[in-house]
C-alpha positions as CSV (number, residue, x, y, z in Angstrom):
1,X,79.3,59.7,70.2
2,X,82.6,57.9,69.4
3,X,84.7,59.9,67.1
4,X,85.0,57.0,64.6
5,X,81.7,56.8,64.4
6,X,80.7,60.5,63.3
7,X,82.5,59.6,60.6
8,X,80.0,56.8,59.7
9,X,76.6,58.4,61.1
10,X,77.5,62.3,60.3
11,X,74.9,64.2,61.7
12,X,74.0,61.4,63.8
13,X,70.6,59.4,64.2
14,X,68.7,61.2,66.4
15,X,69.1,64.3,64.3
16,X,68.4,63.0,60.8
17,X,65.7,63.1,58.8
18,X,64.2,60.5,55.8
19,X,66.9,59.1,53.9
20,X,69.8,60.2,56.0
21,X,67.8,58.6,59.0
22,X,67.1,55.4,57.2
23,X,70.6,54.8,56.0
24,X,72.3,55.5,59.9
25,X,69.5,53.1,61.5
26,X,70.2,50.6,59.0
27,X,74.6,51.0,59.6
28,X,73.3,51.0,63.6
29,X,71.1,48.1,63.6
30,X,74.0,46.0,62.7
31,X,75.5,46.3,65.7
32,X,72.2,45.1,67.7
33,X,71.9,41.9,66.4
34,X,71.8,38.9,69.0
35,X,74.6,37.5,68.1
36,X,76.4,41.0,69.1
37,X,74.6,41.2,72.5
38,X,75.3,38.0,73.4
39,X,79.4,38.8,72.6
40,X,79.1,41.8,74.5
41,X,77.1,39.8,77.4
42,X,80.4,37.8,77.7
43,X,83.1,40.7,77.1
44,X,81.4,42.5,80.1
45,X,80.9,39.7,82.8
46,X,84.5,38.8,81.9
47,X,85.3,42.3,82.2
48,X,83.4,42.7,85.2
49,X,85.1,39.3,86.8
50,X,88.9,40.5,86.3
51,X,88.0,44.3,87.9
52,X,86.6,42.3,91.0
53,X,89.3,40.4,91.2
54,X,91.5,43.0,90.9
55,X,89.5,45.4,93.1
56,X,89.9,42.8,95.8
57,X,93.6,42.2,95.7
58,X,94.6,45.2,95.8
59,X,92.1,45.9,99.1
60,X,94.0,43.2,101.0
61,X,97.3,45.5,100.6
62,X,95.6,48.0,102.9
């Protein structure tokens, strides 16, 4: 887990129980929303798009 999130979740998700597992899914969930997938969708194929690039410029050098 992220260090910046312990300090949101604590004991983290998977290990809490009733209330403290209620209030960390509902923090978490946040984050899943479509709209968030969908930014993430676009972050990563542009992410993916410059390491190609890259990858295959610096191959020609070789």
């Amino acid at each position: 887990m992220c260090y910046f999130m312990a300090d949101i979740l604590g004991e983290g998700i998977i290990k809490a129980g009733n209330e403290k597992w209620y209030n960390q899914r509902k923090v978490v969930s946040k984050l899943f929303t479509m709209r968030a997938l969908k930014d993430y969708d676009a972050y990563h194929s542009a992410s993916i798009g410059r390491s190609r690039a890259f990858l295959s410029w610096s191959s020609r050098d070789e």
